[in-house]
C-alpha positions in Angstrom: 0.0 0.0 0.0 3.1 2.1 1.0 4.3 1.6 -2.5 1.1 2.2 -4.3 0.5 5.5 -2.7 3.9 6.7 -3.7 3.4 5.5 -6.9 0.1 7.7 -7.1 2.2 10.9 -5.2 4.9 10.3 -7.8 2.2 11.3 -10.9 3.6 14.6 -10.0 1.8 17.7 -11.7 4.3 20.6 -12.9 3.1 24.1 -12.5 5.2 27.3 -13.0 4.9 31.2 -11.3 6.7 33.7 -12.1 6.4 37.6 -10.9 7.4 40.4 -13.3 9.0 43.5 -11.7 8.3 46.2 -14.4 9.1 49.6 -14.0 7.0 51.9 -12.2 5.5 49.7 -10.1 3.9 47.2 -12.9 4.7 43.7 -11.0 2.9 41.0 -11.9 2.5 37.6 -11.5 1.8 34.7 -13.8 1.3 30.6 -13.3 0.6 27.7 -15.6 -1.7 24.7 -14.0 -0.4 22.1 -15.2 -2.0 19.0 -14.4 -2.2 15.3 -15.7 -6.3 15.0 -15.7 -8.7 17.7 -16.8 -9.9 20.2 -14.3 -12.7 22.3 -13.7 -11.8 25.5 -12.4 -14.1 28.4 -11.9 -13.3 32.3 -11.0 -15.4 32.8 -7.8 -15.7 36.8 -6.8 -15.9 36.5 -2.9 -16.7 39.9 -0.9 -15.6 40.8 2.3 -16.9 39.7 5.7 -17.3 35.9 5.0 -17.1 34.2 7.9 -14.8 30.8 7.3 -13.8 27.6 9.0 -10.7 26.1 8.1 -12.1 22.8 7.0 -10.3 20.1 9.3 -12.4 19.1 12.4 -13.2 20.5 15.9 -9.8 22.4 16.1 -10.6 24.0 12.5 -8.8 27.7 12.5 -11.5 30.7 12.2 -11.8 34.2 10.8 -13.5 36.7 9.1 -12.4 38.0 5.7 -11.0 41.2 6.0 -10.3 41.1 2.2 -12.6 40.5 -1.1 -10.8 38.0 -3.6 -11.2 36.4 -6.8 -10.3 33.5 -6.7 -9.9 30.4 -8.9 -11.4 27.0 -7.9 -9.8 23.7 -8.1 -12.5 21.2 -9.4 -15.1 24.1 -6.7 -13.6 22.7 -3.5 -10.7 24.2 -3.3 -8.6 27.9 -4.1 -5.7 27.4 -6.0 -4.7 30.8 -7.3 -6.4 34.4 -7.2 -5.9 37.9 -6.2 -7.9 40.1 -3.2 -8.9 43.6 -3.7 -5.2 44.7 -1.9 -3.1 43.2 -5.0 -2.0 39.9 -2.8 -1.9 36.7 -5.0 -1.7 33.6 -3.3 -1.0 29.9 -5.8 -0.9 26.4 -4.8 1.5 24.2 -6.5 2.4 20.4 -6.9 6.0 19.4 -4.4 6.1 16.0 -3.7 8.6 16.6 -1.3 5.7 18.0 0.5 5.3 16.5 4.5 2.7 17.7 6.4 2.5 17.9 10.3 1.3 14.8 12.2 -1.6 16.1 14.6 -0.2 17.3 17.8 -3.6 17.4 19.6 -4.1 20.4 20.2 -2.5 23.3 17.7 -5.4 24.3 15.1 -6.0 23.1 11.9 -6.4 24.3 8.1 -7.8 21.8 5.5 -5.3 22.5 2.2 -8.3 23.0 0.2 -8.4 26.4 2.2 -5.1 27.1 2.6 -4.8 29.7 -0.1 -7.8 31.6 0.4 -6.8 32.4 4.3 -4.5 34.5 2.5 -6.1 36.0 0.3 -9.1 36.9 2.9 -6.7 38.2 5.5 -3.4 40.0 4.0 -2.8 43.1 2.2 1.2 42.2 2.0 3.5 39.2 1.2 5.6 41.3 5.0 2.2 40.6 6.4 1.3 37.2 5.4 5.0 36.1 6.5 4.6 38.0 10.1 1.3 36.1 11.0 2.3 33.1 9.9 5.8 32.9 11.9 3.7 34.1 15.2 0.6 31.9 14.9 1.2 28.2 14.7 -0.9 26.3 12.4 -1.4 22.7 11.3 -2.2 22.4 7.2 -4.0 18.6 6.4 -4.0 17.4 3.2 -6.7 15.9 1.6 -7.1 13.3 -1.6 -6.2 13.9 -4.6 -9.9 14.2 -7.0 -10.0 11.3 -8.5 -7.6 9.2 -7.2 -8.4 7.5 -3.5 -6.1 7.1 -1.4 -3.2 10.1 -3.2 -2.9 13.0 -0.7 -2.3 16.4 -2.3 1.2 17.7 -2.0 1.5 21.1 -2.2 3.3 24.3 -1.5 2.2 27.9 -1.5 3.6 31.0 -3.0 2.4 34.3 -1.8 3.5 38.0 -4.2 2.2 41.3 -3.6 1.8 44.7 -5.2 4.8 45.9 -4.2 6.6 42.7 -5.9 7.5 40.7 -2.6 7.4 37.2 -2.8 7.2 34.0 -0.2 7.4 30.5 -0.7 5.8 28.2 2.0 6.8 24.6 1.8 6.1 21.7 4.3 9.0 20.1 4.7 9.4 16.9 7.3 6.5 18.2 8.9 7.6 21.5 9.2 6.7 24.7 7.6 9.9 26.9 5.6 8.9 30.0 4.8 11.4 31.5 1.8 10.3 35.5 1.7 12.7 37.6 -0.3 11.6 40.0 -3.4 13.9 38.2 -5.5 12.5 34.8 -5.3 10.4 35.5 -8.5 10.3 32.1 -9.9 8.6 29.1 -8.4 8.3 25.3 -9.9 7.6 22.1 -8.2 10.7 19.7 -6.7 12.9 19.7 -5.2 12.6 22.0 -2.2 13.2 25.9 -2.9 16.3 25.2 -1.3 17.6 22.8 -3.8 16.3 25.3 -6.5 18.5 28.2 -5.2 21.2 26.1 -4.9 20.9 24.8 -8.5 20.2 28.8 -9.9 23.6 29.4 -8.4 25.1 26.9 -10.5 23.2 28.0 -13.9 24.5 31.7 -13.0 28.1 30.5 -14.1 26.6 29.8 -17.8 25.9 33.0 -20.2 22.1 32.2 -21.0 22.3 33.9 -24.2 23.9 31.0 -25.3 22.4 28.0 -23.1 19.5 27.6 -21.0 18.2 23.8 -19.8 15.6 23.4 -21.9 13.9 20.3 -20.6 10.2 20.3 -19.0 11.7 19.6 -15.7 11.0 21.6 -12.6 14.7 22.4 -12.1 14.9 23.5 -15.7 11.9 25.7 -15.8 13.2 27.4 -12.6 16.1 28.2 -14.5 14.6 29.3 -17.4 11.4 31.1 -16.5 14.0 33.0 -14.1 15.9 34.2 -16.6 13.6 35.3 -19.2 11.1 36.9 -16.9 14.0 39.8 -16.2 14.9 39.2 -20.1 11.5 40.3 -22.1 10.3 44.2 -22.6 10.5 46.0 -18.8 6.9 48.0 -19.8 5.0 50.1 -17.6 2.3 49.8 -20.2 -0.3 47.2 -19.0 -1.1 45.5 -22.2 2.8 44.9 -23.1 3.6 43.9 -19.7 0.8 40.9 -19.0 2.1 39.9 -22.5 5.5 40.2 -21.7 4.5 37.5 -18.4 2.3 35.4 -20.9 5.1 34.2 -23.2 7.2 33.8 -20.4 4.8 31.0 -18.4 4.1 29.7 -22.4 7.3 29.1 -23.0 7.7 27.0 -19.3 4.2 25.0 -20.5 3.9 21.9 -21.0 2.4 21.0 -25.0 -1.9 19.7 -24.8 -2.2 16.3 -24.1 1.0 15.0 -23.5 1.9 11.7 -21.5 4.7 10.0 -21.4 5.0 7.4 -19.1 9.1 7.6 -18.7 8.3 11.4 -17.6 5.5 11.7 -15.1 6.7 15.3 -14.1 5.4 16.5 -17.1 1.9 17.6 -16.8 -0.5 18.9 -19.4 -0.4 22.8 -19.4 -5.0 23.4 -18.7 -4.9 27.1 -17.9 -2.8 30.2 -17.5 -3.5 33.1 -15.0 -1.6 36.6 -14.6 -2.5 39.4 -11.8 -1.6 42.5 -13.0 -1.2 43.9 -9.2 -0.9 47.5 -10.3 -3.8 47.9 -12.2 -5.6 45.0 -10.4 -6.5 43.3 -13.8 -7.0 39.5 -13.4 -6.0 37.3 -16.7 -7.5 34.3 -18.0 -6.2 31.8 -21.1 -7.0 28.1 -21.3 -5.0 26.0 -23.5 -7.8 24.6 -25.9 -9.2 28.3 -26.0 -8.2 31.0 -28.8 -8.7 34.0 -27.0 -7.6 35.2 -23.5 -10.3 36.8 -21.2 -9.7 39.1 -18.6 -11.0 40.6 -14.9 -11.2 44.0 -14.2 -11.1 44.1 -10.0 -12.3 47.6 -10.0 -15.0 46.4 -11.5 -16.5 43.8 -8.4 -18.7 44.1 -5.9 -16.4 43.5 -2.8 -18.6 45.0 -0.2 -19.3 43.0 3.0 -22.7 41.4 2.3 -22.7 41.6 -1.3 -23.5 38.1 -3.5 -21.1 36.1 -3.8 -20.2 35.1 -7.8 -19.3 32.7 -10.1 -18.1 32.7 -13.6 -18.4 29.4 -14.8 -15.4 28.4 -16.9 -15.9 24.4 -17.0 -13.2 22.0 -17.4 -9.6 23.1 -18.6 -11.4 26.8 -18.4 -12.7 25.9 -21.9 -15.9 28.1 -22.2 -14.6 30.8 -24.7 -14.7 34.1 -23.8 -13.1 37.2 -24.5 -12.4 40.7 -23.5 -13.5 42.2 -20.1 -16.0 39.8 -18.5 -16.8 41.1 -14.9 -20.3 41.7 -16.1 -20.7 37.8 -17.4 -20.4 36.4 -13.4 -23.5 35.6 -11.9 -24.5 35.3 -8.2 -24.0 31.6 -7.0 -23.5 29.7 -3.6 -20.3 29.4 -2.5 -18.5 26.0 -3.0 -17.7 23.6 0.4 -14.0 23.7 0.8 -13.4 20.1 0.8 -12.8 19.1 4.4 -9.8 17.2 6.0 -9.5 15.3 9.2 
């Protein structure tokens, strides 16, 4: 059973984020999904003043949001990328290195599913995020995998802000490393961030105008999503700038449909997202869409007691829209974060 379950863990999904510090303030962050089985993911608008339970039993962590976010479902039971009204974008991504805490008995809880969103409802700031966390102890659970019993999620979370800070929260032998530096503006899946730094360091001795690794592995897309997200145009000038981040996340994508059995670390590319955190601009592309879509914050109803709303996107994000579409959501029950004990 051991082995099976590793087996299952090792069907490793291979996601990349980047954050773009363009001049005048124009940072922005961008992230494939990659993912070996379809997905349906959804943009939910959530307002401020939801009340929340973190998902995982009697010693669940609560709070009130203090933020409005849209966010991005994971098959509606989870968040696994969005932005709140203050320009913080929060993404979960795929580490199987990933251990989390054995229950202690008595420190509260946070299902994963939930994870994301607790930072997106409470934090203006990356400085803030960081601060709470390393003064407030908290257990994450994982839960399964959709689809496949018996596979627990492994995943880490990256946190980036308006200001272009950055944090990387990984599980590690049960216990939480927080990386928070400005520079770390490039996050892929194993090994540890660490290992990752470590392995940059190396790459630095090679000139990249003349060789990047240019394999679908998580150490090479580190490497070369990390260069050419400080190599494309530097643009204050919104449209130039989310393009700038959207070639950079295409070129670390993984081609439609591909399996191959000798690589499980390569994943299917479904969708791409980038934040504009200056403008507060939300961008949508799925891979077996033409067009690229887009959310205009400004735009939402984030008051406290206002609907919450759904745009329904369907699986891979493959309902084809484009343009501005904050006036296409409609007001919809919230999903159940799925719960873990």
């Amino acid at each position: 059973m051991t082995a099976a379950a590793a087996l299952l863990t090792a069907e490793a999904q291979a996601c990349t984020r980047v954050v773009y510090h363009g001049p005048d303030g124009r940072n922005i962050t961008g992230r494939n999904m990659d993912f070996k089985d379809p997905m349906v993911s959804n943009f939910w608008v959530f307002p401020r003043g939801m009340k929340r339970s973190g998902a995982a039993g009697s010693r669940s962590l609560e709070w009130t949001s203090k933020f409005g976010s849209l966010a991005v479902s994971g098959y509606d039971i989870s968040t696994v990328d969005g932005m709140n009204e203050a320009g913080l974008n929060a993404s979960l991504l795929w580490l199987n290195a990933t251990q989390f805490p054995e229950d202690d008995g008595k420190t509260p809880r946070m299902s994963l599913s939930i994870w994301a969103q607790f930072y997106l409802d409470q934090f203006a700031t990356v400085s803030e995020a960081v601060g709470y966390t390393r003064n407030h102890v908290m257990e994450v659970v994982s839960g399964e995998v959709p689809g496949r019993p018996g596979s627990l999620a492994p995943l880490h979370l990256t946190l980036s802000d308006a200001t272009g800070d950055s944090a990387v929260l990984e599980w590690i032998g049960g216990k939480l490393t927080i990386h928070h530096d400005r520079s770390y503006q490039v996050v892929t899946n194993d090994p540890p961030y660490d290992d990752h730094l470590a392995n940059q360091k190396y790459w630095s001795a090679v000139d990249p105008l003349k060789f990047l690794p240019g394999s679908g592995r998580s150490e090479d897309r580190f490497v070369r999503a990390g260069f050419y997200i400080n190599a494309v145009t530097q643009s204050d000038d919104p449209r130039i700038a989310a393009a700038a981040v959207f070639s950079v996340i295409r070129n670390a994508s993984a081609p439609y449909g591909v399996s191959i059995p000798e690589a499980p670390n390569l994943s299917t590319t479904r969708w791409r997202v980038v934040a504009d955190q200056k403008d507060m601009v939300f961008y949508g592309e799925s891979a077996t869409s033409p067009n690229v879509f887009w959310v205009d914050l400004k735009k939402l109803d984030f008051s406290e007691g206002a609907h919450v709303q759904k745009l329904d996107l369907g699986v891979d994000m493959a309902r084809i829209l484009t343009g501005e579409v904050s006036k296409q959501f409609v007001s919809a029950t919230p999903f159940d974060f799925m719960a873990a004990e």
